[in-house]
C-alpha distance (Angstrom), angle and dihedral (degrees) to the residues before:
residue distance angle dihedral
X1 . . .
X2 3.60 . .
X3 3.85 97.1 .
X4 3.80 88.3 46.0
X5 3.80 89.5 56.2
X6 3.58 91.6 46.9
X7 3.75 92.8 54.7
X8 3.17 92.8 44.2
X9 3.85 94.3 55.6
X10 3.85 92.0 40.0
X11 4.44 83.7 50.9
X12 3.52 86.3 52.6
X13 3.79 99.8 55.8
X14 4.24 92.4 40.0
X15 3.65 88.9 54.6
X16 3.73 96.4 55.5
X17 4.08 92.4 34.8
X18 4.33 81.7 49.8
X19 3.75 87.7 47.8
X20 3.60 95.8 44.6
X21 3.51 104.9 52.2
X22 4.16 92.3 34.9
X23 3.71 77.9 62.3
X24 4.05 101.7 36.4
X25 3.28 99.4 -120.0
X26 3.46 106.2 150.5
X27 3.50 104.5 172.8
X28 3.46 91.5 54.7
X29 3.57 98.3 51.7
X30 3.97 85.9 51.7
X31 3.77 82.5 50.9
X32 3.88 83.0 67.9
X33 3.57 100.5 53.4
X34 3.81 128.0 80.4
X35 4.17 126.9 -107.8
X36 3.64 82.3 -105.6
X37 3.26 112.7 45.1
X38 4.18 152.1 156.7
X39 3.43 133.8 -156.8
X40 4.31 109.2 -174.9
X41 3.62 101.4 -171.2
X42 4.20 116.9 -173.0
X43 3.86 106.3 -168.1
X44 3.61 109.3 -56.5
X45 4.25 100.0 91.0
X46 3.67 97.0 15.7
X47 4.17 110.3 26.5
X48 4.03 81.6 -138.9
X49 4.15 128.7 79.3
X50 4.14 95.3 -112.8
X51 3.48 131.8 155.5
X52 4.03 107.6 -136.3
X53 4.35 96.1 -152.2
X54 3.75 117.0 -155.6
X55 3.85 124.9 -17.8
X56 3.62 100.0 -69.3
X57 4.01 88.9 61.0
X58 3.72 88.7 41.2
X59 3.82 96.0 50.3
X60 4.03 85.5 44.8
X61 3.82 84.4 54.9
X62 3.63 103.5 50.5
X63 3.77 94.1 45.4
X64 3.58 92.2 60.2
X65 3.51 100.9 39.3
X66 4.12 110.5 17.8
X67 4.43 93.5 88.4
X68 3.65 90.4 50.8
X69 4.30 102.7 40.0
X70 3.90 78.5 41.8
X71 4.53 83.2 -173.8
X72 3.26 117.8 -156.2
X73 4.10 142.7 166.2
X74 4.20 98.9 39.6
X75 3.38 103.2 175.3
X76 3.81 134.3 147.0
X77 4.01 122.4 -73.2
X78 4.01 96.2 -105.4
X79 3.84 91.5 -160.4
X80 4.15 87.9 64.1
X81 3.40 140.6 57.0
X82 4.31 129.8 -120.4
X83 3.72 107.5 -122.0
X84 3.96 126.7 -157.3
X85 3.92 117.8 -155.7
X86 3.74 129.6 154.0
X87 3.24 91.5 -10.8
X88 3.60 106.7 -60.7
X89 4.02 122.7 101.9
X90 3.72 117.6 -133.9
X91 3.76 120.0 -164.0
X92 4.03 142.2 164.6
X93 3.60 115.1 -125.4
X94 4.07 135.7 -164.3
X95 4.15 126.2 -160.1
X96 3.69 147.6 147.9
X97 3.65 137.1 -122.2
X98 3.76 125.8 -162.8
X99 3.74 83.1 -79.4
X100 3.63 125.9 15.3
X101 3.82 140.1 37.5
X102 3.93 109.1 -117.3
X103 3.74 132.9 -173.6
X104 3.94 130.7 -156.5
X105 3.96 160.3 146.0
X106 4.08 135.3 -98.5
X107 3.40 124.2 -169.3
X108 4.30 105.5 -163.0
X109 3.75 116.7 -162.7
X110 4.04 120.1 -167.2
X111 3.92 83.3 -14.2
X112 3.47 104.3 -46.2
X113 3.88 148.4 88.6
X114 3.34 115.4 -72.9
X115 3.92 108.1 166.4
X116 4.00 126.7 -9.7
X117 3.36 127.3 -166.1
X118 4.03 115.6 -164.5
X119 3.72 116.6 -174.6
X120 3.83 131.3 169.9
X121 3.79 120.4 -116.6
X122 3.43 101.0 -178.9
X123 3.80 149.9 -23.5
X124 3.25 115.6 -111.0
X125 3.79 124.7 -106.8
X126 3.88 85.0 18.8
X127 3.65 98.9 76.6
X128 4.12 123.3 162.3
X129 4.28 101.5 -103.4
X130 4.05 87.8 -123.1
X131 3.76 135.1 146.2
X132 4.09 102.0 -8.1
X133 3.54 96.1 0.3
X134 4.00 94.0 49.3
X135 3.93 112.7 116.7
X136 3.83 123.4 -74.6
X137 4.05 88.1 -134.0
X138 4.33 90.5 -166.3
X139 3.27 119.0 106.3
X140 3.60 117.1 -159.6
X141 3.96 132.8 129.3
X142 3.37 114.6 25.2
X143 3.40 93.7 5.0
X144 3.78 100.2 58.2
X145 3.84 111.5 110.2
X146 3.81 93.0 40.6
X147 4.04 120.3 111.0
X148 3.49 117.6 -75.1
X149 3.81 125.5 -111.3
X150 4.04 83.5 -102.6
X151 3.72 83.1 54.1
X152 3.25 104.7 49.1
X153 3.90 93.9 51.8
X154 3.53 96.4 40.8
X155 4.10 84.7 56.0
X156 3.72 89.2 43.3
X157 3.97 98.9 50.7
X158 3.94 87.3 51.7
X159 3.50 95.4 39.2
X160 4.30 103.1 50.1
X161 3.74 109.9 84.6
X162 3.95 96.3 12.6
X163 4.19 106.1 59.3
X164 3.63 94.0 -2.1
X165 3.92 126.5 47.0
X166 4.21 122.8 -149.3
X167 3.45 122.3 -115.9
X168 3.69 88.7 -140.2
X169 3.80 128.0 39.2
X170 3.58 117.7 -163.3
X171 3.69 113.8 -157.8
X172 4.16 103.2 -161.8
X173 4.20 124.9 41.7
X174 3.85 90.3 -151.4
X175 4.06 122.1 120.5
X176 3.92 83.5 -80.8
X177 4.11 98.8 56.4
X178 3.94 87.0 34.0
X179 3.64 105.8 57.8
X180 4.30 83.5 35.6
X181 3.61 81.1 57.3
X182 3.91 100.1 52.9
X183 3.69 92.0 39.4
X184 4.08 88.2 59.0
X185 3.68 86.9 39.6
X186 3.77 91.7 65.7
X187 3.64 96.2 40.1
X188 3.91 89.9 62.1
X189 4.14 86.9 -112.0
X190 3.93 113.7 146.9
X191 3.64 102.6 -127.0
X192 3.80 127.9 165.3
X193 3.72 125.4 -169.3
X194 3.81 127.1 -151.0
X195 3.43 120.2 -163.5
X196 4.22 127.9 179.5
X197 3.45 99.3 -142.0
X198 4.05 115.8 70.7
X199 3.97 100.7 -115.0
X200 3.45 141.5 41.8
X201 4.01 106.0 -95.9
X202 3.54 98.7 22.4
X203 3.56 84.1 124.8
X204 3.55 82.1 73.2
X205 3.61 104.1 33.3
X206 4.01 93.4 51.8
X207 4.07 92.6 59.5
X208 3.65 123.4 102.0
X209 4.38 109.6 -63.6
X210 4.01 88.8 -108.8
X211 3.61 100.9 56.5
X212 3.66 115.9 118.1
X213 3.85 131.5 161.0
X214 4.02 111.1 -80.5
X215 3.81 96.0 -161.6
X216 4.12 124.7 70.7
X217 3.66 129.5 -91.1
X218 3.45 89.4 -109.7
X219 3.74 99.0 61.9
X220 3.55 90.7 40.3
X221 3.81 109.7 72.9
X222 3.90 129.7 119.5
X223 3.48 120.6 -134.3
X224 3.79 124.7 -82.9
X225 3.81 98.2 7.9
X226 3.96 116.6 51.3
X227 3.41 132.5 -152.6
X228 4.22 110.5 -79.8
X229 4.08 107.1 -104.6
X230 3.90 89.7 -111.1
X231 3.98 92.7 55.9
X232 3.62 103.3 128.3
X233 3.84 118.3 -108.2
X234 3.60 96.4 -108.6
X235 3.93 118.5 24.6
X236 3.48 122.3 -131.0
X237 4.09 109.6 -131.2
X238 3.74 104.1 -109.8
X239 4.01 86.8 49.5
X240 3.68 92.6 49.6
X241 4.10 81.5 52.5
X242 3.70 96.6 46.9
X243 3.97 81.9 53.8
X244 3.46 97.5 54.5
X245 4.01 97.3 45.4
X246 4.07 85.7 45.2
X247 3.93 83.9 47.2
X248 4.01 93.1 47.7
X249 3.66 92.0 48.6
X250 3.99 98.4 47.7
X251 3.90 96.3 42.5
X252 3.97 81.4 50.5
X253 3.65 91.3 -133.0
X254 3.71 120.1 172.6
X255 3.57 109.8 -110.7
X256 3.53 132.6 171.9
X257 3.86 113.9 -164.4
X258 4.48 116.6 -165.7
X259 3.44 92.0 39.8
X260 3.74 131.2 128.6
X261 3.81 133.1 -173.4
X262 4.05 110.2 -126.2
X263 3.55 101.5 176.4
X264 3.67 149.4 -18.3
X265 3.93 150.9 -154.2
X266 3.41 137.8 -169.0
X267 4.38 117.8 -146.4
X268 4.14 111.0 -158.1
X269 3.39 85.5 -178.4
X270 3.60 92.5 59.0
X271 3.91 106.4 17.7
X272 3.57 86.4 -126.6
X273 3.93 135.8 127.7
X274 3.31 117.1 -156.9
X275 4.23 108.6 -157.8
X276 3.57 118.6 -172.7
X277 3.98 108.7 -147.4
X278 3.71 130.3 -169.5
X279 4.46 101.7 -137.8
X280 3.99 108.6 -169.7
X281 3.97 93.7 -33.5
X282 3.94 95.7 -37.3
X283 3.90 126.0 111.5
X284 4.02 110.0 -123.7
X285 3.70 125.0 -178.2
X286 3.81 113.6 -154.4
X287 3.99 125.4 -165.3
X288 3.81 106.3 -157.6
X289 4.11 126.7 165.1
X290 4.00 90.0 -138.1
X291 3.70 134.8 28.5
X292 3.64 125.8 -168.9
X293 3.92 130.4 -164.0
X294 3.67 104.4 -140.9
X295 3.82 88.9 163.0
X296 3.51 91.1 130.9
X297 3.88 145.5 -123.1
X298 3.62 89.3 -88.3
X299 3.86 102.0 42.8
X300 3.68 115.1 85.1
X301 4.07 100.7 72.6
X302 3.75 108.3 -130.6
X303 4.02 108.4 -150.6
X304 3.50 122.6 173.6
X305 3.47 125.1 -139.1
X306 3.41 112.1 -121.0
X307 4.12 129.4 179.3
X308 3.91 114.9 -101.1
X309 4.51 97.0 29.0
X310 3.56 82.7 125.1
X311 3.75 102.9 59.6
X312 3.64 96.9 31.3
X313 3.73 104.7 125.6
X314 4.16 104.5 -156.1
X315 3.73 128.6 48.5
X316 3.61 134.0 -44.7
X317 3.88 124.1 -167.2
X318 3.60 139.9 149.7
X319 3.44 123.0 -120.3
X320 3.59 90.4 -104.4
X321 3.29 88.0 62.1
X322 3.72 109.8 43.9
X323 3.49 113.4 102.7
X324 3.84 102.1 -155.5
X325 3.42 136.3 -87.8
X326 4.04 101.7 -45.4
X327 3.54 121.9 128.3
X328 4.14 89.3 0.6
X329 3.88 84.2 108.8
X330 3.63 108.1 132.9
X331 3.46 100.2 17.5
X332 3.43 140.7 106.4
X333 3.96 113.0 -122.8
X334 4.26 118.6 -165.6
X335 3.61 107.6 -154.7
X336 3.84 119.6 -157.6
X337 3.28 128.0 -159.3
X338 4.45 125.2 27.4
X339 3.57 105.1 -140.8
X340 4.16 118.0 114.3
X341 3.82 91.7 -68.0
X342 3.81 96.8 55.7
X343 3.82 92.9 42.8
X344 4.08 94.1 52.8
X345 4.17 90.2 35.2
X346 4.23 81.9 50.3
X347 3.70 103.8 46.2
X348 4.02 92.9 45.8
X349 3.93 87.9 52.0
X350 3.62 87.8 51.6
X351 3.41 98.5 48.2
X352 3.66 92.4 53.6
X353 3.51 93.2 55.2
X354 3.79 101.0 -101.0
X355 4.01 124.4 140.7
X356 3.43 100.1 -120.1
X357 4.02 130.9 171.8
X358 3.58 131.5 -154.9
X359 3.77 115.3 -139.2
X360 3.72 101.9 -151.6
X361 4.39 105.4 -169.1
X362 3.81 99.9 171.7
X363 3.96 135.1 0.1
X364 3.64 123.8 -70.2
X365 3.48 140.5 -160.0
X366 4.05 123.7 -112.1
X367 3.51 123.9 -169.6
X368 4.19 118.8 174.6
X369 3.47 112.2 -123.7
X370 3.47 91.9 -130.1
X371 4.04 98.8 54.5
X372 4.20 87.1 46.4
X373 3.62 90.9 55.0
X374 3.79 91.7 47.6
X375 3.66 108.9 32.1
X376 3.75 100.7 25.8
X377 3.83 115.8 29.9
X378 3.91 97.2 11.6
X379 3.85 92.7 85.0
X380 4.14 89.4 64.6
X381 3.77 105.5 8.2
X382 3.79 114.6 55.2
X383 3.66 140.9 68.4
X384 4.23 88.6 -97.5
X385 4.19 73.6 58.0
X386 3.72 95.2 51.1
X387 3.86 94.0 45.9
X388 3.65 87.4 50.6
X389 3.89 92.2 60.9
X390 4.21 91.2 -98.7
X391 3.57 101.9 130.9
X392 3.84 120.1 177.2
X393 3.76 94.6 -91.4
X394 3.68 98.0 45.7
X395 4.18 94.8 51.6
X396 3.58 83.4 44.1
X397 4.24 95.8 63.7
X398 3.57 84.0 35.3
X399 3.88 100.0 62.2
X400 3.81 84.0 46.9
X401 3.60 102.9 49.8
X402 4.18 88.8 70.1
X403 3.66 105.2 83.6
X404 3.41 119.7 -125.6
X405 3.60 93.1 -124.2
X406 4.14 84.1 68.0
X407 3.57 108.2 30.2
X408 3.59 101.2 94.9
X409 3.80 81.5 65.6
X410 3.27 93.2 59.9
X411 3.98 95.4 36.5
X412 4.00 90.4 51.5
X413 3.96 100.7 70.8
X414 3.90 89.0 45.7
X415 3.95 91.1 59.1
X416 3.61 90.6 40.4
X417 3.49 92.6 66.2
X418 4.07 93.7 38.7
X419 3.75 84.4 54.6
X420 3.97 94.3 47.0
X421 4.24 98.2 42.3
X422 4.32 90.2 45.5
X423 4.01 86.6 41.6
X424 4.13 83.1 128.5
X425 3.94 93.9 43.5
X426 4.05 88.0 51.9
X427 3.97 93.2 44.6
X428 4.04 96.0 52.0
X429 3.97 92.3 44.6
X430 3.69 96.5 53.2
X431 3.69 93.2 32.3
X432 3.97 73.1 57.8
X433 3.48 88.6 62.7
X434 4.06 96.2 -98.8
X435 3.78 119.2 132.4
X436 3.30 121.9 -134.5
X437 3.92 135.6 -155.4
X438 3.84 128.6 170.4
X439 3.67 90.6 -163.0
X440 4.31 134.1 -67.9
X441 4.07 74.3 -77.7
X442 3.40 114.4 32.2
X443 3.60 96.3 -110.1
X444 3.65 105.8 124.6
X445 3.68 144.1 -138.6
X446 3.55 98.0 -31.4
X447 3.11 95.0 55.0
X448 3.57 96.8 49.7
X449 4.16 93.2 42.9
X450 4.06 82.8 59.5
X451 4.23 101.9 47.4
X452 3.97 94.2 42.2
X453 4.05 116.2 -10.7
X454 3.47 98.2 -124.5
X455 4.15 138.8 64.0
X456 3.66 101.7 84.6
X457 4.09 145.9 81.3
X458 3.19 125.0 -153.8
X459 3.17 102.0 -142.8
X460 4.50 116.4 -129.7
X461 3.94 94.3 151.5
X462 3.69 110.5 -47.5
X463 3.67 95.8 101.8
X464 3.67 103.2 56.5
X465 4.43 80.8 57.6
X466 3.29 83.2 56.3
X467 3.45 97.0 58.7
X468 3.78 96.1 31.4
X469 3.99 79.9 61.3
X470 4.13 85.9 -121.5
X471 3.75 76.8 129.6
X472 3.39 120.8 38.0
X473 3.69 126.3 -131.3
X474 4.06 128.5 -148.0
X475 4.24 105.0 166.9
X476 3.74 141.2 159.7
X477 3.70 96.9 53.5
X478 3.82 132.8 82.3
X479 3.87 129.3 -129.3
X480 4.12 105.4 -83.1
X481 3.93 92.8 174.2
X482 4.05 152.2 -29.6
X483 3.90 117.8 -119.3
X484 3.52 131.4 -166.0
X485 3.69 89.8 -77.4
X486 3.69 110.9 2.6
X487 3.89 151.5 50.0
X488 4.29 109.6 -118.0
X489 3.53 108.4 -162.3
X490 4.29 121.0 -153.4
X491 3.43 96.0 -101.1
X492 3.32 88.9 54.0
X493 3.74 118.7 -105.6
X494 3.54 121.9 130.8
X495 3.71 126.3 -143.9
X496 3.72 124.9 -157.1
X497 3.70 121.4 -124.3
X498 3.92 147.9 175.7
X499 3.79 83.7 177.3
X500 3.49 150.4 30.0
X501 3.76 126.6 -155.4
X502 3.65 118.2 -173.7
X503 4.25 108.7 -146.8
X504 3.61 82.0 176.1
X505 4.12 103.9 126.3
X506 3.36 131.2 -128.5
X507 3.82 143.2 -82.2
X508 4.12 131.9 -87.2
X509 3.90 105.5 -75.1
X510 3.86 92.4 -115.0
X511 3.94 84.2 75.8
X512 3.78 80.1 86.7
X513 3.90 88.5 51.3
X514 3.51 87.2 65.8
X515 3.82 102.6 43.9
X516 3.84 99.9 44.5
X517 4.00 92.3 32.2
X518 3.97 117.0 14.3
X519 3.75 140.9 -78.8
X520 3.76 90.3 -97.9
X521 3.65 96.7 62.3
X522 3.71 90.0 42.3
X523 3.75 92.2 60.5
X524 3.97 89.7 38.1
X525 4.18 80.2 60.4
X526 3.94 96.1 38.8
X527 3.50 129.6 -170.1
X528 4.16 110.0 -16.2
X529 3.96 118.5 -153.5
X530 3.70 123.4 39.1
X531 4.04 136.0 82.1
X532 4.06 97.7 -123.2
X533 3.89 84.9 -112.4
X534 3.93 91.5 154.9
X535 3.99 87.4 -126.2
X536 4.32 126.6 123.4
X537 3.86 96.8 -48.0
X538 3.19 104.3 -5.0
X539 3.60 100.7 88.4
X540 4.26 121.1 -172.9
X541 2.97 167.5 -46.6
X542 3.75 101.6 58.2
X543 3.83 111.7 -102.9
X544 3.80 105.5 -179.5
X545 3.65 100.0 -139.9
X546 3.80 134.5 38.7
X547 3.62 119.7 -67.2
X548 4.18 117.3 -100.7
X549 4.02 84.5 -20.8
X550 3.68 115.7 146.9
X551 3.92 102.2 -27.7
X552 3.60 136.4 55.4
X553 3.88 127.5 -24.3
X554 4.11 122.7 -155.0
X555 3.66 77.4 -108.9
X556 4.29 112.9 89.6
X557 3.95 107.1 -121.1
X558 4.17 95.4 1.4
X559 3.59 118.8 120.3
X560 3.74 133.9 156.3
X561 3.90 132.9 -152.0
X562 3.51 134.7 179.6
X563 4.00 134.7 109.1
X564 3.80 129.9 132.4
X565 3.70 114.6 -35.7
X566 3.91 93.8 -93.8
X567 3.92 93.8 52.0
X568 4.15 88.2 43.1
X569 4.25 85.0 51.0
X570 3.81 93.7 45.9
X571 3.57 103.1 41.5
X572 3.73 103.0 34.4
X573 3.43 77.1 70.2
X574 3.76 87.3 71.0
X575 3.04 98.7 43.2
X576 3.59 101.0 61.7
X577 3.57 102.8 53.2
X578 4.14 83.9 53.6
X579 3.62 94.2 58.6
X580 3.80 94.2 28.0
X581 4.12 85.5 59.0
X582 3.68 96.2 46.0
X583 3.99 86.7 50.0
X584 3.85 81.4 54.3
X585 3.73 98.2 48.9
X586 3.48 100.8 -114.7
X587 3.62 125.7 162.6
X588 4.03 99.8 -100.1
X589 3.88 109.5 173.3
X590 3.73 111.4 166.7
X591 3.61 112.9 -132.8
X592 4.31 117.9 -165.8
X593 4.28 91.9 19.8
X594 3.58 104.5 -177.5
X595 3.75 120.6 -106.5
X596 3.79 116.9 -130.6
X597 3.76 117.3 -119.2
X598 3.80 99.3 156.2
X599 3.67 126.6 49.8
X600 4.49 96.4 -168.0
């Protein structure tokens, strides 16, 4: 009875918004909406990802983009049920715009909207051939006599690049530029992606030997082809890269591996980019429409510079670069930096036997794995998610349908909890010396991951050698200065060392922008990543969205992708249709671009 009320209440209000905005009423569909109030749209009003906040922004919104969307037919998802709890209704919706199909979720409080989250799921007349309409693949009949499927690719492979150009070039074979890849591949959008290192997930393979996925299984897969149900729950790295070449291969993507970017340049004139590549010692010069930067979050080596590098007499490497703990034996190995990469890069040193010390410069947030997996992701992705009817694609739409501007709220009881159950875990590591944070509001990793990427561990092991003292710990002071053979830090203490890795991170993505392309275009872009939340690294004014992620850039025809694997499988998604659509010729004008107000 309940759920029937609830859809009945959340019917009630889609009818009126449907008749409403059939009817361009705009004040009454604001009538509909709540004093506070969100409207996360993904493409299918706006052709941007934008976060309309409160009515004024909503009203804005509508009146630049309601005659052209011209939405119609919002009704509830039949294939789900309304739901009802504390008050607030929660229900999955289905519509159309002048163009596309598009899916989403309300949440109605006291009757009206709450938060909406719009997002396109495809254009019409440019559907993905799946289920009933996927291709026959036989060829007999008429068709017998024509090239084979192994033909056809073969002819394809040599063909892309050298007497026919890709629409889309994807600079980066990582998850990112991989599941981009497949996405386009499906849409029927030429797409070629050039990678540096030889295979497909040497991205992965290439990291330090005790790298393994943090996040779950569940949150993990690509699009199209999941993970099989006896993956482990966190991958080791050179499985994760097996995947991806595996992956590349049976989504018959167009990959080529030992190539480089050396420079590029965009044409108005022409709406052409013309990328100079460097293929297995040989100079290419490539004229795609679109190019994307699917370098990567975790690409663009971030090392500080610090007084005394020059005379330092032992080995210096970023963490990018450090290969694991072979032939450190003996030695005595400074680590800088406690984010993930320092933790995994510390406990595999220890466990080899080598002295190794932390270097600890500001707090950092831990999280055990164990509590995330229950507390945080458990609810959407786990198998006591799957058996409640969450599949993959569902807890994906609903992580996005909470607006940025609110989902600390909703992040802040989680870690609460986290930080109340592991009370003893917390104690012993900063009675260890380690200091803590949960954020500048208590809201936890998430939170953190989304405003600046870095500040946190999750936590598979590393901690408790922290505490054991199998890694040593010297915090609360920055880097003054290397010596010959040691790190001093400002307050004074000095820490011996044959080597010196920096776990310090890595650089805003449009660092690439101005390698590949130039300074000026970089700084056209700005800073990419981060929500303007005017918190450590994440400096404002408030944005609403992440930075030059996954939509379009001040730059004509630039985009950039990356993330963890579940943002790269969710938002490549996106993606696509917006370069599959401007392949098409549609009518794409981008309504709420981003301004730039930070350059790195």
């Amino acid at each position: 009875m309940l759920d029937t009320t609830a859809a009945a209440q959340a019917n009630s209000v889609l009818n009126r918004l449907d008749e409403a905005l059939t009817q361009g009423d705009i004040d009454a569909a604001l009538e509909l909406f709540a004093g506070e109030c969100y409207w996360r749209d993904m493409l299918t009003f706006t052709w941007n990802i934008t976060t309309a906040e409160g009515k004024r922004d909503i009203r804005d919104m509508l009146s630049n983009c309601l005659d052209r969307a011209k939405p119609h037919d919002w009704a509830l998802d039949e294939r789900e049920t309304a739901t009802e709890t504390d008050g607030i209704i929660e229900a999955w919706i289905v519509f159309e715009t002048a163009v596309a199909r598009g899916s989403g979720f309300v949440r109605i409080k006291d009757g009206l909207i709450w938060t909406l989250l719009t997002t396109m799921d495809e254009l019409k007349g440019y559907e993905e051939p799946l289920g009933e309409s996927r291709p026959l693949g036989a060829k007999h009949g008429d068709d017998q006599g024509k090239p084979t499927w192994k033909e056809e690719r073969e002819h394809e492979l040599a063909s892309l690049g050298v007497d026919t150009q890709p629409y889309v070039l994807i600079i980066g074979g990582g998850q990112g530029g991989i599941a981009l890849g497949a996405r386009l591949r499906q849409l029927g959008v030429p797409a070629l992606i050039i990678e540096k290192n030889e295979r497909a997930g040497d991205s992965w393979r290439k990291r330090y030997k005790s790298l393994c996925l943090h996040d779950p299984v569940w949150y993990d897969h690509l699009p199209y082809i999941k993970f099989p149900r006896n993956w482990p729950v966190f991958a080791p790295k050179d499985k994760i890269g097996d995947w991806l070449e595996m992956y590349s291969r049976v989504m018959e993507l167009n990959f080529w591996g030992s190539t480089e970017a050396r420079r590029a340049s965009y044409d108005k004139a022409s709406g052409t980019w013309t990328v100079v590549v460097e293929r297995d010692g040989e100079e290419i010069t490539l004229k795609p429409r679109q190019l994307v930067l699917a370098t990567g979050m975790s690409a663009k080596p971030n090392v500080p510079n610090i007084e005394g590098q020059e005379v330092f007499e032992g080995v210096q490497q970023h963490s990018s670069e450090h290969p694991g703990p072979d032939g450190m034996q003996g030695k005595k190995v400074a680590v800088i930096g406690s984010n993930n990469s320092s933790h995994d890069i510390c406990a595999a040193l220890a466990e080899a036997g080598v002295d190794v010390t932390m270097i600890q410069r500001s707090s950092t947030h831990i999280s055990r794995s164990e509590s995330l997996m229950k507390y945080a992701l458990g609810p959407l992705y786990s198998e006591e998610a799957l058996a409640n009817g969450i599949t993959t694609e569902k807890a994906d739409m609903l992580f996005a349908s909470i607006p940025y501007a609110i989902l600390a709220d909703f992040q802040k009881p989680i870690f609460d909890e986290i930080r109340k159950v592991d009370a003893d875990f917390y104690d012993k590591l900063e009675n260890a010396g380690f200091m803590l944070d949960f954020g500048p509001d208590d809201s936890g990793l998430f939170m953190k991951y989304l405003r600046r990427a870095s500040g946190y561990y999750i936590d598979v092991g590393a901690s408790q050698m922290i505490i054991d003292g199998k890694i040593k710990l010297e915090s609360g002071s920055e880097v003054a200065r290397l010596t010959r053979n040691s790190v001093q830090l400002e307050d004074g203490r000095e820490i011996p060392a044959d080597v010196v890795i920096y776990a310090t991170g890595y650089g805003s993505m449009n660092g690439w922008a101005a390698d590949l392309i130039s300074q000026e275009v970089a700084d056209k872009v700005g800073k990419v990543w981060g929500l303007g939340s005017d918190t450590p690294k994440d400096p404002g004014p408030w944005e609403g969205e992440q930075r030059n992620m996954w939509k379009p850039t001040q730059q004509e025809a630039l985009w950039f992708h990356g993330g963890n694997l579940a943002q790269s499988r969710f938002y490549s998604h996106f993606l696509a249709l917006q370069l599959k659509a401007r392949m098409e010729g549609f009518a794409t004008p981008v309504y709420g671009q981003q301004e730039v107000h930070h350059t790195h």
